[in-house]
N, C-alpha and C positions, 0 to 999 in steps of 0.2 A: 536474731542477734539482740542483746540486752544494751539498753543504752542507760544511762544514767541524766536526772536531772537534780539539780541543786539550785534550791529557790531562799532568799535572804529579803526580810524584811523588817520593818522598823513599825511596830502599834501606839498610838496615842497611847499614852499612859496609864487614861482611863479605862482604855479598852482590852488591855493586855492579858488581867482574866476573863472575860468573853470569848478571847478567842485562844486561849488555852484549852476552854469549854469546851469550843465546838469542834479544837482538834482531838478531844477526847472521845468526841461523839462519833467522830469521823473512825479513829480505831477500835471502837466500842463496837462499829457496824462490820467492819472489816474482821474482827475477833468470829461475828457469824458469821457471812457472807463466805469470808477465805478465797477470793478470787485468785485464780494463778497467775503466773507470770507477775510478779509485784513482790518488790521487796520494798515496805517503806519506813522510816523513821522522821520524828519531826522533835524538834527541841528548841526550848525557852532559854536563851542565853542568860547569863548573870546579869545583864544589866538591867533583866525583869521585864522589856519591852521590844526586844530583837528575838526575831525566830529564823527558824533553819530548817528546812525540809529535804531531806532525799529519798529520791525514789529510784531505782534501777526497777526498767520495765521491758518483759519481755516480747518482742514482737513490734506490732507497730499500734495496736490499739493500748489506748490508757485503761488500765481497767477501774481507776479513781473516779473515771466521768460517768460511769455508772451507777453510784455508790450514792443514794440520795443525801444524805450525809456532810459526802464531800460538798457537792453539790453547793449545798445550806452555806459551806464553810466558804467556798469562793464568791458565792452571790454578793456579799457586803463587806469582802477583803479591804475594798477599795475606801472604806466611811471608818474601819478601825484603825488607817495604816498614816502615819504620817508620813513613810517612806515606804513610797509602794513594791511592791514582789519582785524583786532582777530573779530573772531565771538565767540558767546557764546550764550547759552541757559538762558530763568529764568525763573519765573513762577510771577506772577504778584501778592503782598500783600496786596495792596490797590490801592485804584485810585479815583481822585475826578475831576469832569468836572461842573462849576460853571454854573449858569442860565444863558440863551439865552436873 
């Protein structure tokens, strides 16, 4: 069964491209790797220093914590964030992905 997670956080202003970086890095390895069960997106709000990450994952293992990359990305969350990561659960009510 597929659960969804949705993670919102707030970076020092100085840090905000840093960790755009490292979420590039993180998709950059994921673009190889291609582990299944994982649908992920992450995005840089307008106010240039709030981000937003979902993942809907299937099963019960993360396949992100594998992912040396991600890894990199979580290890120093906590020194780029003025307001640190609220994770939260949700269940997905709709969803539309337009033609190729």
């Amino acid at each position: 069964m597929a659960h969804t997670v949705i993670v919102r956080y707030t970076t020092r202003p100085d840090r905000a491209d840093e960790n755009e970086r490292l979420i590039r890095e993180v998709f950059a390895e994921l673009a190889v790797s291609r582990p299944p069960g994982l649908d992920y997106a992450a995005f840089r709000l307008e106010d240039g220093v709030s981000f937003v990450h979902l993942a809907t994952i299937e099963g019960d293992q993360n396949p992100l914590t594998s992912v040396p990359a991600f890894r990199a990305f979580v290890s120093g969350i906590g020194d780029r964030c003025v307001e640190p990561p609220v994770s939260t659960g949700g269940s997905q009510v709709g969803g539309y992905r337009g033609g190729d």
